[in-house]
C-alpha positions in Angstrom: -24.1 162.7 66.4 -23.5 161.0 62.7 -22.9 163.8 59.6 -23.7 162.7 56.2 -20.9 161.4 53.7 -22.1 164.6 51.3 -21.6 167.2 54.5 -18.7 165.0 55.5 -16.9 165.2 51.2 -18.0 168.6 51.7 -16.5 169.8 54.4 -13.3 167.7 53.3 -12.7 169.5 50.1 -13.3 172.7 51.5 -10.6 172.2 54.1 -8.3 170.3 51.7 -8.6 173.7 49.6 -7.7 176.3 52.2 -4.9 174.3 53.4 -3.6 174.6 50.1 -3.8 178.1 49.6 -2.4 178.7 53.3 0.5 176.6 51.7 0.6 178.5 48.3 0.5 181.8 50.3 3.3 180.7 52.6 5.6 180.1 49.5 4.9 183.4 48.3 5.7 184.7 50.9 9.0 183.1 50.8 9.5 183.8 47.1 8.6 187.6 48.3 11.7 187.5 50.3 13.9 186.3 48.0 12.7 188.8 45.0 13.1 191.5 47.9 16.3 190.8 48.8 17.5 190.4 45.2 16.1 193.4 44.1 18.4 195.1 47.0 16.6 195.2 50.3 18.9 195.0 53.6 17.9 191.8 55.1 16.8 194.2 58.2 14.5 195.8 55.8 12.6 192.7 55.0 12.3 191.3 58.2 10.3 194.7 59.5 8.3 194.4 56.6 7.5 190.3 57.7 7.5 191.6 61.3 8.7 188.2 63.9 11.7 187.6 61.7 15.3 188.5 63.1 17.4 190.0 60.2 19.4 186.6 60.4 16.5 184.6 59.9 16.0 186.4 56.3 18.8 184.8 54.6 17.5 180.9 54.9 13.8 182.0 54.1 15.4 183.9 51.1 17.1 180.7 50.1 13.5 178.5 50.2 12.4 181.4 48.2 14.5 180.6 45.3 14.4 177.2 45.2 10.4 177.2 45.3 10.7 179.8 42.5 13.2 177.4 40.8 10.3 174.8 40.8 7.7 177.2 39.8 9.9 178.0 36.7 10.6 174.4 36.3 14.3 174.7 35.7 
């Protein structure tokens, strides 16, 4: 069975879209982690709160955090 071009642009941009803001939440996440751990949270306290993150595995997402925020700020 054949769909439209309109249904198939359609369906397109609507997927295109949420796949962004999957991607924009994901980094805000990460920013998240590295305002938390800045603003003195253990890096055992922010992995409970992300729940399926080791404490170790804080540190690196904390580092993507600032460099995304970085870009954000454009400096």
């Amino acid at each position: 069975m054949s769909v439209s071009s309109q249904k198939r642009r359609a369906w397109e941009q609507k997927i295109h879209r949420l796949t962004r803001a999957a991607q924009k939440a994901n980094e805000d996440v990460l920013v998240a982690i590295y305002e938390a751990t800045e603003d003195g949270l253990t890096q055992a306290d922010v992995a409970y709160m992300v729940g399926g993150v080791s404490p170790s595995g804080i540190k690196p997402k904390a580092i993507k955090g600032a460099k995304i925020l970085k870009e954000r700020k454009g400096s």
